[in-house]
N, C-alpha and C positions, 0 to 999 in steps of 0.2 A: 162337842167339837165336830166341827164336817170338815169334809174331803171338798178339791176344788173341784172335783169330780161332779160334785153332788150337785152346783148351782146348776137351777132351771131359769135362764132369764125371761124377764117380759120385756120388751121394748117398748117405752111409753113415747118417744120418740125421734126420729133420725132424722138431722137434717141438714145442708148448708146454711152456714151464715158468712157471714162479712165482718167483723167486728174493726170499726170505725169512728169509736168513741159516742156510741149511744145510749140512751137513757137506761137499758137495760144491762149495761155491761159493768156499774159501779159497785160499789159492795154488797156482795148476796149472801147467803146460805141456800145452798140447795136439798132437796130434801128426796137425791135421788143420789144412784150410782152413777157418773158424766166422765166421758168419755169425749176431750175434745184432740179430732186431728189437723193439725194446720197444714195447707197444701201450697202456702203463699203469705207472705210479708212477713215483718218484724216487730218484738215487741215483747212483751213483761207480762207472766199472771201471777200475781200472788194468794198465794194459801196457805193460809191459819200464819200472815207474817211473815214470809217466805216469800221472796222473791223467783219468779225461774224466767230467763232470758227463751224465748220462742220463734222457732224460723220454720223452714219449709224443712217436713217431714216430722217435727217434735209432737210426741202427744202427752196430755195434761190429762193424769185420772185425777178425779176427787169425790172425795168420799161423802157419805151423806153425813151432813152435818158442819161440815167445812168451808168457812170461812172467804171466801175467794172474791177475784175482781182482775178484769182485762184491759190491757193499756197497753194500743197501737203505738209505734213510733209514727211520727208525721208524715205522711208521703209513702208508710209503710200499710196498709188496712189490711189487718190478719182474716184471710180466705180460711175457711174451716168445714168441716165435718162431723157435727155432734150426735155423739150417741145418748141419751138420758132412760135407764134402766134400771128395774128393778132385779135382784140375782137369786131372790130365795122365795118368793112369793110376791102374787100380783099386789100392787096395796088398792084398796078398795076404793079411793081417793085419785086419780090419776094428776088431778090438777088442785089446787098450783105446782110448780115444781120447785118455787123458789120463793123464798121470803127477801125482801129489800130492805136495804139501811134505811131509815132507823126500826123500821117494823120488826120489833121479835122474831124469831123464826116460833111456830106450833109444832113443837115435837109430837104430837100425834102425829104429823104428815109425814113423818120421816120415813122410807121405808125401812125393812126389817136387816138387821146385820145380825150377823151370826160369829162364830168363831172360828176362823177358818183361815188356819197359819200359811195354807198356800196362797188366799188372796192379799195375805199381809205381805207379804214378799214382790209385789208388786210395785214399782217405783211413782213416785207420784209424777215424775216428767224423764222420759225415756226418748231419744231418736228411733222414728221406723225407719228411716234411711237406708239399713243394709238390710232391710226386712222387706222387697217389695210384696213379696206375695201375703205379708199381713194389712200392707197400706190397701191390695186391692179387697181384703176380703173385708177391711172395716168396710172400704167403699159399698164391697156389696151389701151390708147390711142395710145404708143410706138407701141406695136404689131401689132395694126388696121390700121397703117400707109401704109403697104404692103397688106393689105387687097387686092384680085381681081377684085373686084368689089363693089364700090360707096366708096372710102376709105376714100376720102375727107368729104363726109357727114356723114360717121361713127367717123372720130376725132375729126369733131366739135361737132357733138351732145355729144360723151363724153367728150370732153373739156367742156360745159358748163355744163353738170352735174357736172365735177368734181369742178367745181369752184360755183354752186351753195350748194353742197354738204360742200365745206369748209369753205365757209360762213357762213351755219350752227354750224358749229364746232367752229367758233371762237366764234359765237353769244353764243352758249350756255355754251362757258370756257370764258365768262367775268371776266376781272379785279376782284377782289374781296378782297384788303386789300385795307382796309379803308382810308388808306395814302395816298398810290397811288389814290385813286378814288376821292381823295379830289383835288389833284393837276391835273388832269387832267380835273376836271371840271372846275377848276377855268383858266385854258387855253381856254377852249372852251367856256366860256361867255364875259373871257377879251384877246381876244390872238394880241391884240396891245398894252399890257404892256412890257414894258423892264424885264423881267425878270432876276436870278439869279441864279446856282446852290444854293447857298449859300442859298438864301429866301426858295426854298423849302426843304432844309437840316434842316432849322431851323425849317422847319413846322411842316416835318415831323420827326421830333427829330432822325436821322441817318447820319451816315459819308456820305460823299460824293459819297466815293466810294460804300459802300452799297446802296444807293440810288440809284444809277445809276444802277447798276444790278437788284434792285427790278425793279425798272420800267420796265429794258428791258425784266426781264422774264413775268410782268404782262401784259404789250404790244406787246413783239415782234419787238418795236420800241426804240431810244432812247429816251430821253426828248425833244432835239433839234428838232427830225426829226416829232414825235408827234407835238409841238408846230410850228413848218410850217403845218403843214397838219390841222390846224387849223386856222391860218391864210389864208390858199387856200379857205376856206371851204368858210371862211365869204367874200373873195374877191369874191368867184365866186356868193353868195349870194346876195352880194350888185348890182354886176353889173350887175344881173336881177330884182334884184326886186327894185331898187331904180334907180333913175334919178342922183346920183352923178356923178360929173367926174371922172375920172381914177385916176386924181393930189389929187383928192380930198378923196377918199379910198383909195392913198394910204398915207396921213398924217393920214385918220383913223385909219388906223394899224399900226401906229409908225415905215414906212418907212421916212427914212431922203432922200431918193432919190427917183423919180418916177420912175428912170432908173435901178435902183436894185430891185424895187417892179415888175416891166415888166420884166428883168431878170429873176427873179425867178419865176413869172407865168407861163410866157411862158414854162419854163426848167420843172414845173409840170403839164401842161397841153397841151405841148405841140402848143401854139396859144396864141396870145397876148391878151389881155385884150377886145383890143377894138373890136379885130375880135371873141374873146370869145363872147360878148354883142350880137352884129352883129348875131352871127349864131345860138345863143340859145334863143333870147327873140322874146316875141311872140309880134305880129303887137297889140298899144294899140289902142282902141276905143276910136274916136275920136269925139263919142256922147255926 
């Protein structure tokens, strides 16, 4: 398990773009940590399925491995700021960044993710809007790219401010309607129950669809995408601090499959379960 303490990023690269409906902006997977900030227009990115509506000031993390693709409105061409980073180790490979529809992505390229519950807490689409001094200080990372001299050790050190910095900012704009904070604890003490939209519609006495939107503006995240990131939490959990099998967390978390439970670990952490075990627990005493 790491501390969000611990990331050393590398910045493989910062830059503006335009995104305007060109050849590179349709279905990708990227095989880096991306950081995009829109500074102008309107318009749709979706990842892993998900839709997020995008204007002046929203930013789009996405994680390595995810699914994604940008789509302007007409008349609208999203002005941007991208970050594409590695957070735990340089990867030896700097390029490609991105594999394109229909080409597979090479999980070799992928850089390295770790477990590290304070980067999970990170929203995939947040407003910097009340946050100017984190919009300048992505900015500055962009700018310090072309730096003369140590430019690499200047964007990583403000890479991790900046990501220590919005960690901050999410911590201190906690959830706070009592609905939502109900249903998401009850995800995080049971999140191998089958759940329903319907169960917690009923809980929390709201339409469906109102629901769905509280959550995502008190999260950041959907319901769905929240209740996996809680299921990650306790698999990575168990498989350090307990002696179960893999087959065996995963009927704890009411996978019907071991091979859909390893799927999806893997796809969030990058590393399978047993070599997750393997690389993070510590040698037990055998006193």
């Amino acid at each position: 398990m790491k501390d969000l303490a611990e990331i050393a990023p590398h910045v493989r690269s910062a830059a503006p773009y335009t995104y305007n409906g060109g050849e590179h902006e349709g279905t990708r997977v990227g095989y880096t940590f991306a950081y995009h900030l829109f500074l102008d227009g309107r318009g749709d990115i979706v990842v892993d399925n998900v839709t997020y509506s995008v204007e002046k000031g929203t930013l789009i993390f996405i994680r390595p491995g995810q699914v994604h693709s940008f789509h302007h409105k007409p008349g609208f061409p999203l002005d941007s700021y991208n970050i594409y980073c590695d957070l735990w180790e340089r990867h030896p490979m700097p390029e490609p960044r991105f594999a394109f529809y229909p080409d597979p992505p090479d999980r070799s390229m992928l850089t390295r993710k770790e477990f590290c519950p304070g980067l999970d807490e990170f929203p995939t689409k947040t407003s910097l809007s009340p946050y100017p001094h984190l919009i300048e200080l992505f900015v500055q990372i962009v700018r310090s790219e072309d730096a003369p001299y140590y430019a690499q050790s200047i964007t990583g050190a403000l890479m991790r401010a900046f990501l220590l910095r919005w960690y901050n900012s999410i911590k201190s704009a906690a959830p706070n309607d009592y609905r939502i904070l109900q249903i998401m604890e009850e995800m995080e003490r049971h999140p191998e129950r089958r759940y329903s939209f319907e169960d917690w519609c009923r809980k929390c006495r709201l339409k469906k669809s109102y629901f769905y939107k509280l959550f995502k503006q008190e999260t950041g995240v959907t319901p769905k995408e929240y209740l996996l990131r809680m299921k990650m939490k306790k698999a990575a959990n168990l498989l350090l601090e307990s002696r179960q099998s893999v087959t065996s967390i995963s009927d704890n978390l009411g996978y019907d499959s071991i091979h859909y439970f390893s799927k999806q670990f893997t796809a969030f952490y990058g590393i399978s379960p047993t070599a997750f075990r393997s690389r993070n627990s510590l040698p037990r005493d055998s006193g």
